[in-house]
N, C-alpha and C positions, 0 to 999 in steps of 0.2 A: 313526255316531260320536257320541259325547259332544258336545251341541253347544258344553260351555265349555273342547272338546278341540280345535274347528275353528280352524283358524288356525294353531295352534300347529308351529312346523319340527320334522318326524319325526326321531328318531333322536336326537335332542336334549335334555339339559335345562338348559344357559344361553342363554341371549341376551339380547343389546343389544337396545336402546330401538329403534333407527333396521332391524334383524331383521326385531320384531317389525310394526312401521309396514309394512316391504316385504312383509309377509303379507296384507297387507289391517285389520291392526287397528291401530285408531285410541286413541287416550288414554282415550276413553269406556269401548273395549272391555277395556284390558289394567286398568283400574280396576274394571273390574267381576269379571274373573276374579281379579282379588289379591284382593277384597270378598268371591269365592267360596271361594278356597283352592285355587284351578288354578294358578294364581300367587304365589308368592313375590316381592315384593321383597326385593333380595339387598342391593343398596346400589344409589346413584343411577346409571341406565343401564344395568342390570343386573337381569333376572328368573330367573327359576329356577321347573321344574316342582314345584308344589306338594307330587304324594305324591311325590317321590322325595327331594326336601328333607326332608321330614318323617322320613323314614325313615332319613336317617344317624344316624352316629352323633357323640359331639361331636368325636372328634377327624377325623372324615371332615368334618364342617361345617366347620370352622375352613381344613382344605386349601383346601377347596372358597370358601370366603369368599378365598383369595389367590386361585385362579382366578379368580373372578370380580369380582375387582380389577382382574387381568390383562387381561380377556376384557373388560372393561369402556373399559377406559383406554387399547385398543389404537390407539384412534383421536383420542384426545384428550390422548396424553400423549408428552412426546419424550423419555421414555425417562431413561436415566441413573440408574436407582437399582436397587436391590439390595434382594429379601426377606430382615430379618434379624431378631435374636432370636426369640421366640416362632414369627413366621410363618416362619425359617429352621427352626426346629425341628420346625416343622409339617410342612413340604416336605421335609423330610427323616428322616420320621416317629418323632422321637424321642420317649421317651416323657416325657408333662406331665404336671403334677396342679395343678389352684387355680387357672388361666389363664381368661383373659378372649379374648373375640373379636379381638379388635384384629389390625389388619393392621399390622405395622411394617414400616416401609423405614428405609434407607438410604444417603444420597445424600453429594457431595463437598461440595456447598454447598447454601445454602437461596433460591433467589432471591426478592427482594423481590417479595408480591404473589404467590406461588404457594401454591394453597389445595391440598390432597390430598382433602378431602371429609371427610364421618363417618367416624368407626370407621376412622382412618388414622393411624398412628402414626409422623409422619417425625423420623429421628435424621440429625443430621450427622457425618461422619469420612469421612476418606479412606482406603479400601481398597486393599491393596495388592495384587496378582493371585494369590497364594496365598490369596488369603484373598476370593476367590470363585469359586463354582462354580455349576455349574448342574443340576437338578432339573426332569424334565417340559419342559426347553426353558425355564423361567424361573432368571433369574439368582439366587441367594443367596447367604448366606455360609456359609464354609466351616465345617466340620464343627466345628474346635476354636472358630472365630471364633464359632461361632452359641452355641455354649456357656458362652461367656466372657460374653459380650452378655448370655445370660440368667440366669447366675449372679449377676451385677453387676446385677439387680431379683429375684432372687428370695430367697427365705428360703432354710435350709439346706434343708431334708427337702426341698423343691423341686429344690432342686441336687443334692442326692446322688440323687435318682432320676434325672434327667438325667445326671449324671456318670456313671453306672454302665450304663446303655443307651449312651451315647457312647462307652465304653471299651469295651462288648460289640461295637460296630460297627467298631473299631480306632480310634477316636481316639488321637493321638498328644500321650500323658500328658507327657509332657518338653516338647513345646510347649505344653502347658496348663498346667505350671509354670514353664514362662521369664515368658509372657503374667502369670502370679501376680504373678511377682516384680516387675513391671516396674509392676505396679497398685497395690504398695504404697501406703498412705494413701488409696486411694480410695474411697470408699460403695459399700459392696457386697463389694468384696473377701475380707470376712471369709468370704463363704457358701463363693465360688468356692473359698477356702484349705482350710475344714472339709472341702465334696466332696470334694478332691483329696485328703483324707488319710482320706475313709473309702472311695472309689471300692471298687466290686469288680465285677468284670465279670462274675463267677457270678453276679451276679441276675437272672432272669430277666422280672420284672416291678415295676411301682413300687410296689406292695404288697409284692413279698421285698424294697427297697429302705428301705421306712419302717420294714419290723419289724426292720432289722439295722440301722436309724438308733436304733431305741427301745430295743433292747439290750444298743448299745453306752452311749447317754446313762443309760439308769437302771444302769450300771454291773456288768449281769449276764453274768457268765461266758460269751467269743465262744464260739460254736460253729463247726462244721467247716459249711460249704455245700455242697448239692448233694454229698452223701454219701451214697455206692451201697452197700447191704447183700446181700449174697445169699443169698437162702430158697430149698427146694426148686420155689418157682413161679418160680423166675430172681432176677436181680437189679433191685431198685428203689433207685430213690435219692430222699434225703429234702431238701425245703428247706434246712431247719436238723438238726441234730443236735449232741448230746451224748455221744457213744460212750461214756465211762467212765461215764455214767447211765445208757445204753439210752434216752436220753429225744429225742425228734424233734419239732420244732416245723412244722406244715405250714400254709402261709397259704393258706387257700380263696379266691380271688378267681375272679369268673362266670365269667370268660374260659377259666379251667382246665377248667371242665365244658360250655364251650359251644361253644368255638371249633371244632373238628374231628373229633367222633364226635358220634352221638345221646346225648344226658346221662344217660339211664338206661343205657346201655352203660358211659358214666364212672366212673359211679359206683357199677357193679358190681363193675368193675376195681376202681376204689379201696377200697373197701371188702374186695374179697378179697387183695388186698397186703396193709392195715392188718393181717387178722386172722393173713397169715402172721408177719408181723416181732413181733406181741402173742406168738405162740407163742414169739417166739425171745429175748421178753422188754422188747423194747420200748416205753414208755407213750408217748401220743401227745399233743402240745396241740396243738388246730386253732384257730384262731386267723382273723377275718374282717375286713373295716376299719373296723368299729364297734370292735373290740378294740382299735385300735391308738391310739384317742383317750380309753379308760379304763386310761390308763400305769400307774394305783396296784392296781387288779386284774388288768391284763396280768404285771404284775410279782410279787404275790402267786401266782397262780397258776401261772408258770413257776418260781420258786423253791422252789415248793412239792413239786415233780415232783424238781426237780433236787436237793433235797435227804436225795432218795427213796434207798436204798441198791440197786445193781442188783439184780434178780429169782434171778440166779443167778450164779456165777461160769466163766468161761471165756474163751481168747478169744472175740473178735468177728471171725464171718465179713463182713467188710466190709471195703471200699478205696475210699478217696478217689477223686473222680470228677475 
């Protein structure tokens, strides 16, 4: 065995301080393995195996950072509070973009003289019993509550990616506009109000989220979502489309070609769809998230398409998805 592997509890990659001591290692030793990169310090009282820390990914880190908040404080905290904003949306893997690590709680009050440590974000309100749930065996806030919570610090395009993964999960849109209405005049509010009125639960990621945030703001003609065409290889369907143009707008993000087949298989497939639906007349703009922060060429270049005259005339073998 790895000697700066010895000690360490098998099957495991958090543990407490007072764990690792009952292993046989001492402060000297768990110092010298964080020195090595066997060790992770996670936050105070709290280690984590090195490669396997290394190897999440950010939105697996940030879970894993309320775990081992959890995992940390089991023994040093009485409880009482509730993971919410960002880390309820983390436990409840919705999807982020622009977030910071921070652990947020919670709690009904704030007693004099209670510290939460680094990287601990404690809110006070009192929560009503709908409006917590639980996640993994840890408390958080409810699905609409955690949304409200984050909407109320974040920007738009922040919230309308969250709004739009929340309503794909069933969030319940009528209680996210009572909640609205009741926040009148508060900071923040204006984001939560925008999401609510661009939500669409068709998106499937927070990239098909920002590009149908940036083409409703530069003012370019909606398109249909998630619109099925059928070619002689079957039918596929397109992020975005413009059927009276033949024109399809598809947002490449990694995860499309990484997450569940081998990527040269992806993108074999992808590639022989694009050239059926070309055949049938179709132009294509692929579009990646470098694109969606050069607005004045994102926006040249699809208008440019759209104001293309179709290839041919006929119906369109296609139906809404």
């Amino acid at each position: 065995m790895n000697q700066s592997l010895a000690g360490l509890p098998a099957g495991k990659n958090l543990w407490r301080t007072e764990q690792l001591l009952q292993r046989g290692l001492n402060s000297r030793a768990i110092a010298k393995r964080v020195q090595g990169g066997t060790l992770v310090r996670v936050r105070r009282g709290c280690y984590a195996r090195g490669e396997w820390w290394t190897d999440l990914s950010s939105s697996a880190r940030r879970r894993q950072l309320i775990y081992a908040h959890a995992h940390g404080t089991r023994t040093t905290s009485a409880g009482g509070f509730v993971y919410s904003h960002t880390s309820g949306a983390s436990l409840q893997s919705l999807h982020l973009w622009g977030v910071d690590d921070m652990v947020h709680l919670t709690q009904a009050g704030c007693p004099s003289g209670v510290s939460h440590g680094r990287g601990v974000v404690a809110h006070t309100r009192r929560l009503s019993s709908r409006e917590v749930t639980f996640v993994n065996n840890l408390p958080c806030t409810s699905l609409e509550r955690t949304v409200v919570d984050c909407c109320l610090m974040f920007n738009v395009r922040q919230s309308v990616i969250l709004m739009d993964h929340a309503a794909r999960l069933g969030a319940d849109l009528h209680l996210l506009r009572d909640y609205c209405t009741r926040l009148a005049g508060r900071n923040g509010v204006m984001a939560l109000r925008r999401a609510l009125e661009l939500v669409d639960a068709r998106s499937e990621s927070a990239g098909e989220s920002l590009t149908r945030e940036l083409i409703h703001r530069l003012r370019i003609p909606a398109p249909e979502l998630q619109y099925v065409v059928r070619t002689p290889l079957g039918e596929h369907r397109l992020d975005f489309a413009w059927p009276a143009q033949r024109v399809a707008l598809e947002f490449d993000g990694k995860t499309k070609y990484f997450d569940y087949r081998p990527t040269s298989e992806v993108v074999y497939q992808e590639r022989r769809r694009e050239k059926a639906l070309m055949e049938q007349g179709w132009i294509f703009v692929r579009v990646e998230w470098k694109d969606l922060f050069r607005e004045q060429e994102f926006k040249y270049r699809l208008l440019r398409v759209l104001d293309t005259p179709p290839r041919f005339d006929g119906s369109l073998p296609a139906r809404r998805c």
